[in-house]
Structure formats: structure tokens, C-alpha cells
C-alpha positions as CSV (number, residue, x, y, z in Angstrom):
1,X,-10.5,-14.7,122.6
2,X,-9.4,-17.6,124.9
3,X,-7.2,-20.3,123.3
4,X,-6.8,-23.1,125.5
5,X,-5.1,-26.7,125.1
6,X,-8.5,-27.9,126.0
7,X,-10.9,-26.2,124.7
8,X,-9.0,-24.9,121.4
9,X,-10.7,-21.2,120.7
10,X,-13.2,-19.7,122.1
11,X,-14.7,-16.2,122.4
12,X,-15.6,-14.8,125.6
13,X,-18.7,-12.4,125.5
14,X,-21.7,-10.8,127.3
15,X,-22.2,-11.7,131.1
16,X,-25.8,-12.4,130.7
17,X,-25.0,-16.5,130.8
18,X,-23.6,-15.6,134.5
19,X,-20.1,-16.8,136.1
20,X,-18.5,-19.5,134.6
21,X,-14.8,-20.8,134.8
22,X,-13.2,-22.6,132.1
23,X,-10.8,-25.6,132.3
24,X,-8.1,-24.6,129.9
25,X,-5.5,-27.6,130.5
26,X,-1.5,-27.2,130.4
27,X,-1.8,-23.9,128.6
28,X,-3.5,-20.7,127.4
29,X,-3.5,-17.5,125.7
30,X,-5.7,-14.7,125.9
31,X,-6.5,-12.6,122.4
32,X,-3.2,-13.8,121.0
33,X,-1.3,-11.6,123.2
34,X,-0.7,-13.2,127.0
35,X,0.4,-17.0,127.2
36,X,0.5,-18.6,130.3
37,X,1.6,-22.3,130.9
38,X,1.4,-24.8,134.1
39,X,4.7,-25.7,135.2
40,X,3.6,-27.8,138.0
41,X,1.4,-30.4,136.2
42,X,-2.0,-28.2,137.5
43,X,-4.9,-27.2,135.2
44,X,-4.8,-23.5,134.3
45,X,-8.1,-22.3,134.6
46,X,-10.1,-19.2,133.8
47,X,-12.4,-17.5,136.3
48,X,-15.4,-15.5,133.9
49,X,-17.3,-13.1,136.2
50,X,-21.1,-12.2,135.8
51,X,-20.1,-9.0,137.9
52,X,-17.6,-6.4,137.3
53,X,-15.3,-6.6,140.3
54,X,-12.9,-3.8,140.0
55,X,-14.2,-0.5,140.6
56,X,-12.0,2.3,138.7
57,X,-12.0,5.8,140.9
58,X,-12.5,9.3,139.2
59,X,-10.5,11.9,139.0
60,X,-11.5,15.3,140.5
61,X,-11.9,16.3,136.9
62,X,-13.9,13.8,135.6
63,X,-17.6,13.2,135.4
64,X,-17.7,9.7,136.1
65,X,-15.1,6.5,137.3
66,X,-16.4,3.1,135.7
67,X,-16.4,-0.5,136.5
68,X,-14.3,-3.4,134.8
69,X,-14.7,-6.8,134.2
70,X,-11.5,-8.5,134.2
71,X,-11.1,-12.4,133.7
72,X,-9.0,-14.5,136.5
73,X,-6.5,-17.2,135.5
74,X,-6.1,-19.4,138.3
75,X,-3.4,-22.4,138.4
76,X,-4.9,-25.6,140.2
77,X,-8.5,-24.5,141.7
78,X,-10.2,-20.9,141.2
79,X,-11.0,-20.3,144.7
80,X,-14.2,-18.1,144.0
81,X,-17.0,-17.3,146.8
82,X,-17.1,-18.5,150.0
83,X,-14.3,-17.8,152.5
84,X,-12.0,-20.8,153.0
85,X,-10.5,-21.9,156.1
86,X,-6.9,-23.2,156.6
87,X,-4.9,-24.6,159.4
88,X,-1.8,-22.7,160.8
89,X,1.3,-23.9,158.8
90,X,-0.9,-25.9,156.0
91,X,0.2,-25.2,152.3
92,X,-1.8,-23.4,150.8
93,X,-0.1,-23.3,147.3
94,X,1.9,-26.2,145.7
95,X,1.9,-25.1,141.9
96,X,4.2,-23.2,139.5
97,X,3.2,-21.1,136.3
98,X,4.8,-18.8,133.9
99,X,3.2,-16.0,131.6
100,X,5.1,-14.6,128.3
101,X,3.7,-11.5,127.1
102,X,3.5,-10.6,123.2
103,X,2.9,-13.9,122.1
104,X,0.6,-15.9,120.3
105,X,-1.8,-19.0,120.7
106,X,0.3,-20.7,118.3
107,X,3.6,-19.9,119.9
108,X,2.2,-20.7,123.7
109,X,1.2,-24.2,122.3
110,X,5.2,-24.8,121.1
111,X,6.4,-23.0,124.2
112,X,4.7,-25.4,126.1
113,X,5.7,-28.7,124.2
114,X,9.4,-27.7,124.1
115,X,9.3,-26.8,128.2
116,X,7.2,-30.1,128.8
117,X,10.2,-32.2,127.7
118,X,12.5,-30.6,129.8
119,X,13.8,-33.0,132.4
120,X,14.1,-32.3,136.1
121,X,17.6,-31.1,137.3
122,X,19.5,-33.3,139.8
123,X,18.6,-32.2,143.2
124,X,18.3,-33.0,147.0
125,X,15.0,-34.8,148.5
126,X,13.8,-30.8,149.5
127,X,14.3,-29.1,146.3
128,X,11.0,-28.3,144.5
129,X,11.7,-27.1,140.7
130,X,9.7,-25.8,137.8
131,X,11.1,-25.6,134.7
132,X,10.3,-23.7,131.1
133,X,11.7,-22.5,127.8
134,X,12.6,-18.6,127.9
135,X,11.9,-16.5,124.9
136,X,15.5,-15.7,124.4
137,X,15.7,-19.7,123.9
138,X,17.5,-20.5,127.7
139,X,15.9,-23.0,129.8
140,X,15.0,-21.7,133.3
141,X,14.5,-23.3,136.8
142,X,13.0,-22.0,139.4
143,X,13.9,-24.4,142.4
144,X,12.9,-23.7,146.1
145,X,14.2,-25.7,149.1
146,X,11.1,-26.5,151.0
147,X,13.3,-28.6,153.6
148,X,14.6,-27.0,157.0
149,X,18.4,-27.7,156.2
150,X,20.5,-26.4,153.1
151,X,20.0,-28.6,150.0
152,X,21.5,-28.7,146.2
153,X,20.6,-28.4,142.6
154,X,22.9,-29.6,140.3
155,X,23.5,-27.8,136.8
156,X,26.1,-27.7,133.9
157,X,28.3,-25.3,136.0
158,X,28.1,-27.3,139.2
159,X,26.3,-27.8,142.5
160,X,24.7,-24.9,143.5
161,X,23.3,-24.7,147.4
162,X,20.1,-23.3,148.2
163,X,19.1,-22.5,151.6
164,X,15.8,-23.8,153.8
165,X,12.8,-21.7,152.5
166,X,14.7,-20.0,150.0
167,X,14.3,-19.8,146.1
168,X,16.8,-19.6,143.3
169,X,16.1,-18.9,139.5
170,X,18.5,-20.7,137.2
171,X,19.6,-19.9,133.5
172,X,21.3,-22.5,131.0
């Protein structure tokens, strides 16, 4: 069962309809168990195959191995198909996510309301930062410098510097 901020519920079944990817918004949660939130402001989506794609080897012992369908959340795009062709040095990435395992539809929805009102810490021009609500009730950041020269964050315990290209996970 997908739950979805904007789809509400929905059950996934047989792949007779074919491939089809869902829009799910700022959140979802899979069968009440796996939540998984945007932290960059991109659409969570959720790639349904038509074909199993992950082949499952057997052991000496057994008869058989199998075949598994397994459903793809993808933050910003689900890149399915085709090849795609990027230019040395382009990003290829820009987004931030978080999954909590062990929780519920009805718990994802709050987790993400009370990390959507988090503010942004203070920071230089070439800090990038995502920011969520931990299950033990702390607030995490996850800045990374993107700039070529050392940069800051600034939290309740000080200025902390992060160097170029580097990332830094923060607790309050």
C-alpha cells in the first residue's frame, strides 16, 4: 500500500496495467512501514515496473532462483529507459531525502510537517543544507560546502567550518 501526500492511499497490484510511476509529493510511505520525505523541495516519486528487474540466484541446493519486482522511489525525476548523456563536471544531483524505517503513514505525514517548518541555519553563500526532525526528536542538518574555499554553518554551539566538497551532519 502506497500512501502519498498527493495521492492519499493507494494499493499497488498486478503488473498487467504496465509501468507506471506515481507522483507522490513531499512525502510517502510504503505499507505503513518505510517513510520517506523530500528535504530539498523535489517530488518524491515512485517508479512501478511491468517487469521484474532483479534476478535472485540459486543456491547449489536449490531447485530454482526467482525474480522480484521491487518498486523505485526516486527524488526529483525517475530516470527510467533510455541512457542519458551528461557533460563532464555537470550536476547531476541537486536534491536531499530522508527515509525512517518502522513508521507509519500517519507518523511520515507529522514528521514531515514538523521538519517543513524548520528554518535554514545561518551559513556562507556555498553551504547547501537539508534539514529534518529525527525520531529521537533532534533536528538534523546535513550541510555540504559546494564552494572551492572553506565556508561556515552557524549553530547553537557556534560556527562550525566545513571544508570545499565536504559534508557535515549536525545534531541539535
Amino acid at each position: 500500500t502506497l500512501h502519498s501526500d498527493r495521492d492519499g492511499r493507494r494499493t499497488l497490484g498486478s503488473r498487467q496495467g504496465g509501468e507506471k510511476i506515481f507522483n507522490c509529493g513531499a512525502w510517502l510511505n510504503l505499507d505503513d512501514q518505510m517513510g520517506v520525505l523530500s528535504l530539498s523541495g523535489a517530488e518524491l516519486f515512485l517508479h512501478h515496473p511491468a517487469a521484474a528487474q532483479v534476478v535472485i540466484g540459486k543456491p547449489a541446493a536449490a531447485a530454482a532462483g526467482g525474480l522480484l519486482y521491487a518498486e523505485e522511489v526516486c527524488c526529483g525525476a525517475c530516470q527510467v529507459g533510455a541512457l542519458r548523456l551528461y557533460e563532464r563536471a555537470q550536476t547531476l544531483f541537486d536534491i536531499a531525502y530522508a527515509v525512517r524505517v518502522g513508521c507509519s503513514a500517519e507518523e511520515t505525514c507529522t514528521w514531515q510537517k514538523d521538519s517543513a517548518v524548520l528554518p535554514p541555519l545561518p551559513a556562507g553563500t556555498g553551504i547547501r543544507q537539508a534539514r529534518c526532525t529525527g525520531a529521537d526528536g533532534k533536528n538534523y542538518t546535513l550541510c555540504f560546502n559546494i564552494g572551492s574555499g572553506l565556508d561556515w554553518v552557524r549553530t547553537a554551539a557556534g560556527v562550525q567550518s566545513i571544508p570545499p566538497l565536504q559534508t557535515i551532519l549536525l545534531a541539535e
